[in-house]
Structure formats: C-alpha cells, structure tokens
C-alpha positions as CSV (number, residue, x, y, z in Angstrom):
1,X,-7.8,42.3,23.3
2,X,-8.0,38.8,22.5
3,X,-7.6,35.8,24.8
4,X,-6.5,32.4,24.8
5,X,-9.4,29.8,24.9
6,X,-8.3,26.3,26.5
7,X,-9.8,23.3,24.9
8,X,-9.4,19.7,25.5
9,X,-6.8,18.1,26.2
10,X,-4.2,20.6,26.6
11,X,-5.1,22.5,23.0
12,X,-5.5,26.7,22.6
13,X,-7.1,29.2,20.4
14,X,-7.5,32.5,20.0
15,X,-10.7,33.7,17.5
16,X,-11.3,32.8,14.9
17,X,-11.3,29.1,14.8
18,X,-12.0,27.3,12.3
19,X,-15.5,25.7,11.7
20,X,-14.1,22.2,10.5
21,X,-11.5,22.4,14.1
22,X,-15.4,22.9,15.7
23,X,-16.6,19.9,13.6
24,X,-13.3,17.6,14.5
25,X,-14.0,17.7,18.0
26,X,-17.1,15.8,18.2
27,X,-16.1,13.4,15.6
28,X,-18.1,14.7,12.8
29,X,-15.8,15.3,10.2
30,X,-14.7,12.7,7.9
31,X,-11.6,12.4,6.7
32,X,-11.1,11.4,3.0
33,X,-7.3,10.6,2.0
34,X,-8.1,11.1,-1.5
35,X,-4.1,10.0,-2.4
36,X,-1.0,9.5,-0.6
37,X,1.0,11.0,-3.5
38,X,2.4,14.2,-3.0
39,X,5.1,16.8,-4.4
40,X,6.8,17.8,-1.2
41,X,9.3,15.7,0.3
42,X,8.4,17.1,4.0
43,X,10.8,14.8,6.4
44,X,8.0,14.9,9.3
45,X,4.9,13.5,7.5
46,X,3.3,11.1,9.5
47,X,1.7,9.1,6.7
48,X,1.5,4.7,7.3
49,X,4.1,2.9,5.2
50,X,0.7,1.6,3.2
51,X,-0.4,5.1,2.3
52,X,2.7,7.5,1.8
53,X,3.7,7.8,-1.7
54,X,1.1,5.5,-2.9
55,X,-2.1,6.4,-4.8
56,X,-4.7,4.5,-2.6
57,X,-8.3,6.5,-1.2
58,X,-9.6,5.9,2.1
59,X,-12.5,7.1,3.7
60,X,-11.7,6.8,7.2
61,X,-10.3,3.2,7.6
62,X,-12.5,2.0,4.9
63,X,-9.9,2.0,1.3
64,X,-12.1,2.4,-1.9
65,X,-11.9,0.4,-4.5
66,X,-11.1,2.9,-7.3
67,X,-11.5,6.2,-8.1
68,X,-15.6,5.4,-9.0
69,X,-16.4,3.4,-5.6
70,X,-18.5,6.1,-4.1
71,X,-20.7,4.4,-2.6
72,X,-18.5,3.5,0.3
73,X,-17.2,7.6,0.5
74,X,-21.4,8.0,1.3
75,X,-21.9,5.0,2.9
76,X,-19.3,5.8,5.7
77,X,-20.1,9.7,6.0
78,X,-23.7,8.5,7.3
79,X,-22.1,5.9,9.4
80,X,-20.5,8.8,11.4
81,X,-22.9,11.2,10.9
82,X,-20.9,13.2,9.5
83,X,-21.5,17.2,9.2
84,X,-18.3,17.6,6.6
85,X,-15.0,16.2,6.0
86,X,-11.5,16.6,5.6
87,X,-9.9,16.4,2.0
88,X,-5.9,14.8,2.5
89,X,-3.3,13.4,1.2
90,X,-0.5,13.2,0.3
91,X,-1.6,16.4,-2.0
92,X,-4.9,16.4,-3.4
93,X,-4.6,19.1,-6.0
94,X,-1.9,16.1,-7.8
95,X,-5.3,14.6,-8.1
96,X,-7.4,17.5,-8.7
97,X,-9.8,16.0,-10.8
98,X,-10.7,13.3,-8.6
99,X,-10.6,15.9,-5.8
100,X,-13.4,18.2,-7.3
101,X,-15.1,15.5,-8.0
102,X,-15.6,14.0,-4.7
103,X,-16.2,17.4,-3.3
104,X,-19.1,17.5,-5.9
105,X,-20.5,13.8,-4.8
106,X,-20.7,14.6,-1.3
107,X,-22.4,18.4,-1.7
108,X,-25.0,16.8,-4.2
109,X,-26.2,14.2,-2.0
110,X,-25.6,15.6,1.9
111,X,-26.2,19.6,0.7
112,X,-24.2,22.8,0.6
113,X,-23.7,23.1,4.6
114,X,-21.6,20.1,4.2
115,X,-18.3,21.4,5.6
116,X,-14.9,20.9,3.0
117,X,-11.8,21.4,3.9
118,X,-9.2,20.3,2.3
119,X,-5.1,20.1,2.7
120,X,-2.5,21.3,0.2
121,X,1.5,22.3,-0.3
122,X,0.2,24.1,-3.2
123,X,3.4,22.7,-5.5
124,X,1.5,21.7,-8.0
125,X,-2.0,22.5,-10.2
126,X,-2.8,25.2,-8.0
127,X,-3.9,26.7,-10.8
128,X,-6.9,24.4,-10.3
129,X,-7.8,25.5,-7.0
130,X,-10.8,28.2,-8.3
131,X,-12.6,24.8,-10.0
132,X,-12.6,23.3,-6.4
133,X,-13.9,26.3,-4.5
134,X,-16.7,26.4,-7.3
135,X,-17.7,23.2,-6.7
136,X,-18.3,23.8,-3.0
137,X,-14.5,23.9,-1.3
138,X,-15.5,25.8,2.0
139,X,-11.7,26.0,3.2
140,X,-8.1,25.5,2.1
141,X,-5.3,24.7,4.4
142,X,-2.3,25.5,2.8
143,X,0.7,23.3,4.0
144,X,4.4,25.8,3.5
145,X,7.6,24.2,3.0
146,X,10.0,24.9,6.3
147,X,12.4,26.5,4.5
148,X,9.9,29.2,3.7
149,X,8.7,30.0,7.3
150,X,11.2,32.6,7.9
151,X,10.4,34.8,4.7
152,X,7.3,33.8,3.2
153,X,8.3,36.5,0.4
154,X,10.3,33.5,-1.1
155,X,7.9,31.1,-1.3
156,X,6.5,29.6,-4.7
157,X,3.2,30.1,-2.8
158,X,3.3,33.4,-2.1
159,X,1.4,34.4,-5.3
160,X,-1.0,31.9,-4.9
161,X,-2.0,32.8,-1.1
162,X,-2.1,36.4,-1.5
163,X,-4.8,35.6,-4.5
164,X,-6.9,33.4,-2.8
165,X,-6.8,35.8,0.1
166,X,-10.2,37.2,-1.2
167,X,-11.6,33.8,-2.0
168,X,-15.0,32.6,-1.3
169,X,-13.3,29.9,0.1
170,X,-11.3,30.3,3.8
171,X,-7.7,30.3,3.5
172,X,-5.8,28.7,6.2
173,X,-2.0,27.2,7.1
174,X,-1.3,24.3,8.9
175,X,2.3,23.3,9.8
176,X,3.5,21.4,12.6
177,X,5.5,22.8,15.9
178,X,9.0,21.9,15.3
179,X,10.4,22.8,18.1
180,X,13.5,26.1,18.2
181,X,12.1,27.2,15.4
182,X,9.4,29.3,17.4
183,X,10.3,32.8,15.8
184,X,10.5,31.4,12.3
185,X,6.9,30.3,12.7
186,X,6.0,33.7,14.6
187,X,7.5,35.4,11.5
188,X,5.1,32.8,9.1
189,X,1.9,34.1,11.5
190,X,2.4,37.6,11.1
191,X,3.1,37.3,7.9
192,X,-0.2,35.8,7.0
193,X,-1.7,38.2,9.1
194,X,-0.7,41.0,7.2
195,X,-2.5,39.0,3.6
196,X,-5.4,38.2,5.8
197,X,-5.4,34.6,6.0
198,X,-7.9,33.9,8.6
199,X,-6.4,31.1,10.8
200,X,-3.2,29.6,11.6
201,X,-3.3,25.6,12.7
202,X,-0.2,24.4,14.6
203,X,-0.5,21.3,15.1
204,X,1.9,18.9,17.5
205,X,4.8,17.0,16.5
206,X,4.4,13.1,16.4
207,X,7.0,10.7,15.4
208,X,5.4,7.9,13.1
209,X,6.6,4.7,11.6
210,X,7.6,6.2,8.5
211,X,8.7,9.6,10.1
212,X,10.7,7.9,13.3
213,X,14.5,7.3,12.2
214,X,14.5,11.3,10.7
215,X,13.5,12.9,13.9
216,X,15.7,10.6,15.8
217,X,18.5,11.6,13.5
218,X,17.9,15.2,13.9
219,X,17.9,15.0,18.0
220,X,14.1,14.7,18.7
221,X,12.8,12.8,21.5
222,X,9.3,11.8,22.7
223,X,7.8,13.8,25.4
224,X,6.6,10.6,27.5
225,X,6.7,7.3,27.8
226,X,3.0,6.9,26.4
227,X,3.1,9.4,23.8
228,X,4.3,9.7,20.4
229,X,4.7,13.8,20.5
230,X,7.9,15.3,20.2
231,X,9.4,16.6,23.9
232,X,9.3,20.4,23.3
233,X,6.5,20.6,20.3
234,X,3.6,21.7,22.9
235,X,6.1,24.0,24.8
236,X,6.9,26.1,21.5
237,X,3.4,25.9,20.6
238,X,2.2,27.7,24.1
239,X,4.8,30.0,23.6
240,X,4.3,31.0,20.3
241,X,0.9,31.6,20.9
242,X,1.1,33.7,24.2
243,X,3.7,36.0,22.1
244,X,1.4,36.8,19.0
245,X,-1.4,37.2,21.6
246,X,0.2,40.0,22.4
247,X,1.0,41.4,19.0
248,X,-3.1,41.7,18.6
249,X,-3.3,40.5,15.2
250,X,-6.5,39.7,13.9
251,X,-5.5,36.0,12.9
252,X,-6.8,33.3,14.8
253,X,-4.2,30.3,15.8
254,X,-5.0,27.3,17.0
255,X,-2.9,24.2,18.7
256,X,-3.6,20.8,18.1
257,X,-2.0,18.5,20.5
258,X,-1.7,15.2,20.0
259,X,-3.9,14.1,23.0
260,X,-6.4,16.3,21.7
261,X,-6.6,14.2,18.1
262,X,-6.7,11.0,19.9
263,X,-8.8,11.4,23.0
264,X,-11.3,13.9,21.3
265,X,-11.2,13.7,17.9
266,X,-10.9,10.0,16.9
267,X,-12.5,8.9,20.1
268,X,-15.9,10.5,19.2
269,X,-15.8,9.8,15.9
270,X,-15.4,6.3,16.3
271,X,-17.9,6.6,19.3
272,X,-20.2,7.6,16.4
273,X,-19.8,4.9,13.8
274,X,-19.8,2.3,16.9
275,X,-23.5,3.9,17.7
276,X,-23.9,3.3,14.1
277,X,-23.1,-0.6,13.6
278,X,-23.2,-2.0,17.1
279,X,-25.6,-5.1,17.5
280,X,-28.5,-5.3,20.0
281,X,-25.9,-8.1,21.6
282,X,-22.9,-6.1,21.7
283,X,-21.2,-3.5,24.1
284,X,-20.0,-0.2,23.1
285,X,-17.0,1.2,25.7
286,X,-16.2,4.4,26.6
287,X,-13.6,4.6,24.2
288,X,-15.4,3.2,21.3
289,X,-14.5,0.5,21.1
290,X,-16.9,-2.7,20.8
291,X,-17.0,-5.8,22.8
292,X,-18.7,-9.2,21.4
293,X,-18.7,-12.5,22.3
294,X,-16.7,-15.1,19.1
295,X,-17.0,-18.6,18.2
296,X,-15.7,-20.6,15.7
297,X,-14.2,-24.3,15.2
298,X,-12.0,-26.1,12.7
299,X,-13.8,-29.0,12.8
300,X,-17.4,-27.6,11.9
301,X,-18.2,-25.6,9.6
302,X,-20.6,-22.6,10.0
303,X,-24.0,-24.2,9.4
304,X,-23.5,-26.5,12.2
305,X,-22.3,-23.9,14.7
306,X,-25.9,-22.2,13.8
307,X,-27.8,-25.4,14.2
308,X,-26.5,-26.1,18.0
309,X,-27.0,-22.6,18.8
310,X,-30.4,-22.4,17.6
311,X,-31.3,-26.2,18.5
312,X,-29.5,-26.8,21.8
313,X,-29.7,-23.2,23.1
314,X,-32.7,-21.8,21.7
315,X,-30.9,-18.9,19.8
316,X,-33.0,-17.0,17.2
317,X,-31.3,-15.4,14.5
318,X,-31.3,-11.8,15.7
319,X,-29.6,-13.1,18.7
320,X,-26.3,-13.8,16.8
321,X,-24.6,-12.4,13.7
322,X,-22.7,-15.4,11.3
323,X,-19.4,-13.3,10.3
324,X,-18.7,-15.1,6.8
325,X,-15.6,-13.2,6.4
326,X,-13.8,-14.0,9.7
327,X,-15.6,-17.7,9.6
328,X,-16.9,-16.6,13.2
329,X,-20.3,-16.6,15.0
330,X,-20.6,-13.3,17.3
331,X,-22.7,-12.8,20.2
332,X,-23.8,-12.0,23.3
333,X,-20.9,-11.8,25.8
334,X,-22.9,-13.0,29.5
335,X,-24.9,-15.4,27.1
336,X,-21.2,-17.0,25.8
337,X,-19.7,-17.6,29.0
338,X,-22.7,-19.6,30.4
339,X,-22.5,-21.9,27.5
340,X,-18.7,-21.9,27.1
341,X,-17.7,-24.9,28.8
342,X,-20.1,-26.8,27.2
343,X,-18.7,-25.4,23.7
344,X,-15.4,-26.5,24.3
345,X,-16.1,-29.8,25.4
346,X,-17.3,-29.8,21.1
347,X,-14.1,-28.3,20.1
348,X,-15.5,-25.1,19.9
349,X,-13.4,-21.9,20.6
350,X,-14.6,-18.8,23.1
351,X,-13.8,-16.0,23.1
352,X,-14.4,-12.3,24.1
353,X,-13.2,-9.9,21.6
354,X,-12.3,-6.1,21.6
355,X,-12.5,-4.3,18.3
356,X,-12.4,-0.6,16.5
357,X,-16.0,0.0,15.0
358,X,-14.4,0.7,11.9
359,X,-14.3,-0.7,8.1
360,X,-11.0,-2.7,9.2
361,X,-12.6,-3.8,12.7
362,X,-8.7,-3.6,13.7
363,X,-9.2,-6.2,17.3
364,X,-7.2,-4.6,20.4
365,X,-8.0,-7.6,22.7
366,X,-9.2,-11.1,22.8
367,X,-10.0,-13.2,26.3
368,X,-10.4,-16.7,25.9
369,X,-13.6,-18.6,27.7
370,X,-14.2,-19.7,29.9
371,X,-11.9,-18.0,32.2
C-alpha cells in the first residue's frame, strides 16, 4: 500500500516522483521558456504580460537574443549548476524545431544524464514529438484542456498519450487544482493510470497579472493575504490525493504548492547562481539575494570616482567592481559606510543595495548612506 510522502512546504507525493520534481527542489533545474506562443487559450496561465503570446526565449531571467544565441542558454546552465532543465512555453512543440534543437545543444555539451523535461498541450506538431525523444527528451508533461478532464476519451490527445505510453521518454500530466472540480481530475488520474502514464503533477492555483481579472470573474479568491494561491486549490489537492491513495493505483501524483516553488525551488536556485557571481566584497542572504555597497554621481564621471577610491582610500581594483551598465561603482558594504560621509560631502551618492543574482539583477531594496 502506498503512502503519502510530505515535502516542503506543505507539498505531497506518492511514488513515483518524478526525477526533474527531485531536481527542482534544490534549484538545479533550469528552466528554458523556449516561446510564449502557444495553441491553447487556457484562462489560468500564469505567463508575464512580456512573455504570453509573444515569441521571446529566456533562460531563467536571462532573454536570448535569437534563436542562435546559445551561448547564454550554456552560460547560465553552469551558472546554476544545473543537473537538467525544464523545456516551456507557451508550447514548445509550435517551435519544435528550435525545441529539438536546444535539447540537442545542451546534451552535446553537458552529457546524456542531463535531465529534459519539457511541457506541452499537445495541439499542435505532436507528430514531432518522436524527433525530440531521439534527441535526448527524458520526459514529457502533457498539459490537457479542462474540458477533457472528465472523459479523457474525447480528447484530441488521447491518441497521442496512449502511443507515447511506451516511449523511451516518461510520459507525464500536469494541470493545475481548480478547485470543485476534484472528481473530474480524480476521473483524469485514473484514467492515466489505466494507459500507464507514470506521474500525475497537480500543481496549485496562482492568480497572475495576466490571469487575475478571469479568476476574479469566475469567484476565486486568494487564500491569504501574502499569497497569490487560490483559497481552496491546496484543500482539493490534499483531498484528491488522500482519495486515489486509496484506489492503489500504481501512478504516482504529486502536489506543487505554491510556497513550495518559491521558498524551495527558486530560492535554491537563485541561491546557486548567487554562489556563482557573488564578489569577494559582497553578501549573499539567506534568501539569495545579494547585498553590495553603490556609488555613483552626476557630476563625475566614472574614471574619477576610481581615482578617489584608489588615491584617497587606498582601493585596489579587486576591491571594487566599475558597473558600466548602471554607471555605478559597487563595493564593500562596512567599507562604504565609513567613507560615506566623506562621499557626500563630493556629491557623491551611497547606497546599500539588495538585488536577485540573476541576468536582470531585479533590486528589492536600496538604503541610502550614511544612515
């Protein structure tokens, strides 16, 4: 008889599980929205406003510049360390091409146990999906249109999921917990049960900026005051699971909560890109996050910020980093607020800055010095 595992925050299993959910906990998976244009018109994708329905590539934060600017798609895998990644959208069989050949990119150069996955409705070109799996796909998570949940008999992707059932690749669905629809998603487990699909993901409802005004329309509420879950996702989800638990099916399912994406699987993966980039000078927190000391003035330019630091404090130049970009000098934070009411007697600007480790250093907090 199975059991139900507990993870963290507050998501379940039963066996199986699969080896990319093993992955996405420590952070190690990377995930590679290979488009945001997609066939299914699902009223509860989450997608940004600057991603859904657009053809744009991201690897993690970091956009690509094209279809051919690989070098970033390595470039940020070793940055996290990654062990495999997630292939999204949007759909990427609309860009199947493109799709297989990324899969083939990152299998050449970081080896065959490089973990795939990759996310589908299965709409369109599924007729493609054997040239992926050739190339290395290790699993498929197929993504069902609601209306099919009840009687999966119906479904355009019935066909295709009882054919791929004896794949080399694993064959997967992943839907989200709407909630009072609890035996309509029972009846979509056992029905993959019985073609021996070998996991079920259910993940949790969030509302999003793009997805917000639907759920609201439709009577769907946020759990908490801090969360963006739906109220009611988690509690179908628990009870969903408890009741084929006791059906003894040999299908493993597996909750996602929403705490559990942000806390442990975003969290430690930016944990390991910060580990990746962070100065000598600068602080890595708990959550990530990194803290730096920031300079800058309108009324010098960068050269001369360098020269004082270097002539009136004694600064070499591994003891600061000259951001071009942001037209910035960073460094060390205790160092910064000794010197920074000298500083602004020149017109120069402290600060203490808080930023994401990753490619669009998105800054959470700045303190300005001296205090």
């Amino acid at each position: 008889m199975k059991k139900i595992n507990n993870w963290s925050n507050s998501s379940i299993y039963t066996v199986p599980l699969s080896p990319a959910c093993k992955m996405c906990v420590k952070g190690s998976k990377m995930v590679v929205l290979i488009t945001g244009l997609c066939p299914a018109k699902c009223y509860y994708c989450p997608l940004s406003t600057k991603k859904l329905g657009k053809d744009r590539i991201f690897a993690n934060e970091w956009e690509l510049e094209g279809e051919d600017d690989t070098d970033k798609l390595i470039k940020e895998a070793e940055l996290i360390k990654a062990t495999g990644a997630g292939i999204t959208g949007g759909d990427p069989l609309i860009v199947w091409k493109r799709t297989k050949k990324y899969i083939s990119i990152l299998k050449d150069f970081f080896g065959s146990n490089f973990h795939i996955h990759m996310y589908t409705s299965g709409l369109k070109n599924g007729e493609h999906v054997d040239k992926l799996v050739s190339e290395g796909l290790d699993e498929i998570r197929f993504h069902p249109e609601q209306k099919y949940w009840e009687d999966m008999n119906k479904s355009p992707l019935k066909e295709s999921l009882k054919n791929f059932s004896n794949s080399e690749a694993d064959i997967a669905i992943e839907i989200p917990v709407i909630p009072k629809m609890d035996e309509k998603i029972i009846s979509l487990i056992k029905w993959a049960d019985e073609i021996d699909i070998k996991w079920v993901n259910l993940n949790e409802l969030e509302f999003s900026e793009t997805n917000a005004k639907t759920l609201i329309a439709k009577g769907f509420d946020v759990k908490d005051e801090i969360s963006a879950a739906v109220k009611g996702s988690e509690k179908s989800a628990y009870f969903i699971i408890n009741k084929i638990l006791k059906l003894d099916l040999k299908i493993g399912v597996h909750y996602c909560s929403s705490s559990f994406k942000d806390a442990s699987q975003l969290r430690n993966r930016i944990l390991r890109r910060a580990r990746s980039i962070a100065r000598d000078f600068e602080v890595i927190t708990k959550e990530g996050t990194i803290l730096k000391g920031v300079i800058y003035s309108k009324s010098k330019s960068l050269n001369s910020l360098i020269d004082l630091l270097m002539t009136d404090f004694n600064l070499k130049n591994d003891q600061f980093f000259v951001n071009k970009e942001k037209n910035r000098i960073e460094l060390n934070i205790l160092f910064l607020e000794e010197i920074a009411s000298i500083l602004e007697k020149k017109d120069i600007k402290c600060f203490i800055i808080e930023e994401y480790p990753t490619a669009d250093s998105l800054e959470v907090e700045r303190i300005p010095l001296p205090v």
